[in-house]
NUKOL-328416 format. One record per residue (C-alpha): x, y, z; residue number from 0. Coordinates in steps of 0.05 Angstrom, whole numbers. Layout:
NUFI  X  Y  Z  NUM
...
END
This chain:
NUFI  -1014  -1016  -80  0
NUFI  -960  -983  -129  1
NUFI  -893  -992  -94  2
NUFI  -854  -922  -97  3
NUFI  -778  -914  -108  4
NUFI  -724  -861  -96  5
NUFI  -696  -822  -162  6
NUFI  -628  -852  -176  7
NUFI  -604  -784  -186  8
NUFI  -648  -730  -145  9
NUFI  -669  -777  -90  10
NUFI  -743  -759  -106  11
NUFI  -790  -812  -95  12
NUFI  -821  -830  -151  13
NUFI  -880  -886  -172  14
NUFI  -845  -956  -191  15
NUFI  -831  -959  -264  16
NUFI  -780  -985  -313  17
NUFI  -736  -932  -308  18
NUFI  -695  -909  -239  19
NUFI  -702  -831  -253  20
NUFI  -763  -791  -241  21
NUFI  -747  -753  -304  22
NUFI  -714  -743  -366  23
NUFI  -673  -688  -339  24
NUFI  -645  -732  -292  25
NUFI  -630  -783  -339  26
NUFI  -593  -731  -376  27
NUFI  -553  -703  -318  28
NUFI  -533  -770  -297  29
NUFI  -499  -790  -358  30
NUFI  -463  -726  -351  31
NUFI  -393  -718  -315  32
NUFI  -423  -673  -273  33
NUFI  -407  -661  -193  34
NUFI  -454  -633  -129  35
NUFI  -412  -576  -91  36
NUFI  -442  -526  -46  37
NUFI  -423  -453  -57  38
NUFI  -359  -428  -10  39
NUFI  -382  -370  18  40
NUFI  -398  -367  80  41
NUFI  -470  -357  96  42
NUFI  -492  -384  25  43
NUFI  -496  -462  19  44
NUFI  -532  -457  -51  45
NUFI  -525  -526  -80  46
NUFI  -500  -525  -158  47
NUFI  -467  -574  -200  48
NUFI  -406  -563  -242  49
NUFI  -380  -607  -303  50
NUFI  -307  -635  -296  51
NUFI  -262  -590  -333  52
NUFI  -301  -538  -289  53
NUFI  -286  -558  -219  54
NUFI  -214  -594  -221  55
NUFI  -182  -535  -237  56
NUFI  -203  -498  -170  57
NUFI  -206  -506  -105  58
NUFI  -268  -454  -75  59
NUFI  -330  -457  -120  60
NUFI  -380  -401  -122  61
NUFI  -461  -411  -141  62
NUFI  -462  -335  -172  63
NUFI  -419  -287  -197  64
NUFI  -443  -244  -138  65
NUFI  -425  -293  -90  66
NUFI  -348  -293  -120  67
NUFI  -349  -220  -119  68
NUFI  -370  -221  -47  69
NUFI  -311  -252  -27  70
NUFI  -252  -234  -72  71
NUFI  -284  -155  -51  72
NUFI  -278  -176  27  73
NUFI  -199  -200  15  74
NUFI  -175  -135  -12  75
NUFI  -141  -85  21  76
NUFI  -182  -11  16  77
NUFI  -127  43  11  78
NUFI  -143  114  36  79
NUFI  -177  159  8  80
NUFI  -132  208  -14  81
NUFI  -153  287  19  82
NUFI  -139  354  -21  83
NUFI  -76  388  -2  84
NUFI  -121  462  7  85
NUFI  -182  443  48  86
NUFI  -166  367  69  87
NUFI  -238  350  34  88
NUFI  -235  279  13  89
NUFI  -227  282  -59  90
NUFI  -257  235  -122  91
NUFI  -220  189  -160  92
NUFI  -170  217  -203  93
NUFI  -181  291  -176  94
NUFI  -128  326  -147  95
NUFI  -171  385  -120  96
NUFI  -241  377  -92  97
NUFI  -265  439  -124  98
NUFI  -257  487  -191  99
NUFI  -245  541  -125  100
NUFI  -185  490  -97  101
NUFI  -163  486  -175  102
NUFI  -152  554  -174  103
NUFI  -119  575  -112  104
NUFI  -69  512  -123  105
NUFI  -49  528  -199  106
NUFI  -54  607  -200  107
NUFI  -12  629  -146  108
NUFI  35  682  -163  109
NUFI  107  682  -157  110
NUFI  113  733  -107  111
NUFI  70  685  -61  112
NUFI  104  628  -83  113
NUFI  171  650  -69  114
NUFI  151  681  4  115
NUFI  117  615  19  116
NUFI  196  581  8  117
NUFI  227  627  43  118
NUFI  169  636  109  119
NUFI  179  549  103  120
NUFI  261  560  109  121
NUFI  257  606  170  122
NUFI  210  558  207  123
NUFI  241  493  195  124
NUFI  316  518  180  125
NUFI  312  474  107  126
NUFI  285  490  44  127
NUFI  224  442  36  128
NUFI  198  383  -9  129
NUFI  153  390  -67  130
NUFI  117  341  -35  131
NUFI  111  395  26  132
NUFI  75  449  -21  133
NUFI  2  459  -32  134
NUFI  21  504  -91  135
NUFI  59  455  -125  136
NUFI  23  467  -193  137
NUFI  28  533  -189  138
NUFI  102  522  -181  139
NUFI  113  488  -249  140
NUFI  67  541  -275  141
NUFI  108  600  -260  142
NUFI  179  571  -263  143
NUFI  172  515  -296  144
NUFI  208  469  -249  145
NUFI  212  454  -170  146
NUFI  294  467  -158  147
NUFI  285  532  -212  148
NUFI  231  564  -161  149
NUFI  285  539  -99  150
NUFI  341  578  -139  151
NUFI  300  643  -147  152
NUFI  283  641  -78  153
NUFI  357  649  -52  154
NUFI  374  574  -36  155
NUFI  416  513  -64  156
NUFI  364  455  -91  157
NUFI  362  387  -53  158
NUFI  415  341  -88  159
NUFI  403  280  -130  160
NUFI  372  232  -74  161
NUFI  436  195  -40  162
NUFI  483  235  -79  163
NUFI  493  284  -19  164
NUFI  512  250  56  165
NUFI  488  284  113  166
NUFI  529  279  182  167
NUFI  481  268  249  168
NUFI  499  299  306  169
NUFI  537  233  337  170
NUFI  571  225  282  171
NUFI  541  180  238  172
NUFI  539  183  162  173
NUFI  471  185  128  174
NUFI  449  170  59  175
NUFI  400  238  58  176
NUFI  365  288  109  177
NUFI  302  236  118  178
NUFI  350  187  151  179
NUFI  391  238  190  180
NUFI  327  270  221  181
NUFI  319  199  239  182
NUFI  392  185  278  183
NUFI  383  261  311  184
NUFI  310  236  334  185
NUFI  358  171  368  186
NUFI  413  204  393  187
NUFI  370  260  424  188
NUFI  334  210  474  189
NUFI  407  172  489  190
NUFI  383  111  445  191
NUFI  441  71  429  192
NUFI  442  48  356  193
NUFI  473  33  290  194
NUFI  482  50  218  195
NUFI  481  6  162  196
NUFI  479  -60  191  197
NUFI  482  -120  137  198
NUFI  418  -172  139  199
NUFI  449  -242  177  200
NUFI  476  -285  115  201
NUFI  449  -231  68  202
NUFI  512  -185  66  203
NUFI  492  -147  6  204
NUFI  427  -117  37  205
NUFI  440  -72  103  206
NUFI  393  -32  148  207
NUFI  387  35  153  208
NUFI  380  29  234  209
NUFI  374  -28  284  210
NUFI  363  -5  367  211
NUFI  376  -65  398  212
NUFI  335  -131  378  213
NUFI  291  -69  323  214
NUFI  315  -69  255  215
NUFI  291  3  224  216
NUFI  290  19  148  217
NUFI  262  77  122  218
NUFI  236  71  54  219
NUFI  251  141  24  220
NUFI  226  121  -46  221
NUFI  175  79  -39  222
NUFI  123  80  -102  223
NUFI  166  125  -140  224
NUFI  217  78  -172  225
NUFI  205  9  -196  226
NUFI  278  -20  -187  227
NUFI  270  17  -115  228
NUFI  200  -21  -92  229
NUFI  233  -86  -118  230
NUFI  293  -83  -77  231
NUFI  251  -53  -16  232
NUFI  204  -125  -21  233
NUFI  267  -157  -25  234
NUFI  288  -130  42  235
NUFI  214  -144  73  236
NUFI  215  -209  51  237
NUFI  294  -230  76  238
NUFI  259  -188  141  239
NUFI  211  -243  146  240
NUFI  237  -301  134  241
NUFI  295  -284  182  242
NUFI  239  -264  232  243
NUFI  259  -200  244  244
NUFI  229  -141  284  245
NUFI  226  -100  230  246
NUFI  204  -21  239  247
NUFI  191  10  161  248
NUFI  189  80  158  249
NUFI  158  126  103  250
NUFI  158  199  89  251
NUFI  93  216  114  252
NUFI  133  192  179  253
NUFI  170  252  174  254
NUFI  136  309  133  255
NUFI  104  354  128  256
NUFI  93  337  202  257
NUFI  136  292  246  258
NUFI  108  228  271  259
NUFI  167  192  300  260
NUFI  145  209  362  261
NUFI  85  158  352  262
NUFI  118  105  309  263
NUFI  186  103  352  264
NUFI  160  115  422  265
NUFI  171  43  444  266
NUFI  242  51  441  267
NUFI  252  111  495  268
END
């Protein structure tokens, strides 16, 4: 009766022989610095080996490409899909209309319409509005070549230089621009007591725009549109959170073209 043995390497049983391995390859693999691991993902368990200066360096080890995908993919945060200003169709990436028939409505405008469209948006909201505000936006640097020239032509003073101008809420209170007084007249309406420019505890350089009791409120006017601005904004977050503060941010969709306080600061009344 021929005795059989386990592979020293597989764990195969193999017919009793001179050698311990039930193969060549195994030989081969075992003289190799080689390690078992079984693939990270969840759901996967595919069994794979990886040579030293493969697997000390990290700490989650994938059997495929695909599987690595899979979850790097399932980490990442989706942002939304951006809609066209005209119809609200979602649009493809890197458009900025969803049709050649959006296209030209947005960029061909004339300046008659143009310039009603300012002054119709004045009467309504008593202020001149953002470029951010108008679907014809194109249309406007078509005609007159820049946003505050089409403001001028229509009758008004542009915006100022953002921060340059202070704006005076209706208790009193100074404000850095009309985003964060719309903000202190939303307070003040509903008898919310609160304050202005309150430093961070043993940060003293950095203040917040609002805080309503234990609620610290910033609202984060240029966000994404200046670099020095996002780096001093995750500077704020990030005192915010190690502090553990109750920290409300607020962005300009917040406010136009349609208000949303209502929503985002309704916990407060």
């Amino acid at each position: 009766m021929i005795k059989a043995v386990l592979c020293a390497f597989c764990g195969n049983r193999i017919p009793w022989k001179n050698s311990k391995y039930c193969s060549r390859k195994c030989l081969a693999i075992s003289k190799q610095n080689r390690k078992e691991f079984v693939c990270s993902r969840v759901g996967c368990n595919n069994k794979f080996f990886r040579i030293f200066n493969q697997h000390i360096r990290f700490k989650n080890h994938y059997c495929s490409h695909r599987c690595n995908a899979m979850v790097v993919n399932s980490k990442k945060v989706l942002k939304p899909k951006q809609k066209c200003k005209l119809c609200n169709n979602l649009l493809r990436c890197g458009k900025i209309y969803c049709s050649p028939k959006c296209q030209y409505i947005g960029t061909t405008q004339s300046a008659e319409f143009l310039l009603d469209w300012i002054r119709k948006f004045y009467i309504a909201n008593s202020r001149i509005p953002l470029k951010r505000e108008c679907n014809h936006y194109h249309a406007v640097r078509t005609r007159f070549k820049s946003w505050n020239n089409a403001i001028m032509t229509a009758g008004f003073d542009p915006n100022p230089v953002m921060f340059a101008k202070k704006y005076i809420a209706k208790d009193g209170h100074k404000c850095d621009s009309l985003s964060e007084k719309i903000i202190d007249d939303w307070l003040s309406r509903r008898q919310i007591d609160h304050m202005r420019s309150v430093p961070y505890p043993d940060h003293g350089q950095f203040t917040a725009d609002f805080v309503v009791n234990k609620y610290w409120i910033e609202f984060f006017g240029l966000s994404g549109e200046l670099t020095k601005y996002d780096y001093l904004m995750r500077k704020k977050l990030r005192i915010a959170r190690n502090l553990k503060l109750n920290l409300i941010k607020i962005f300009p969709k917040d406010l136009f073209p349609k208000g949303n306080l209502n929503e985002r600061l309704s916990f407060l009344v």
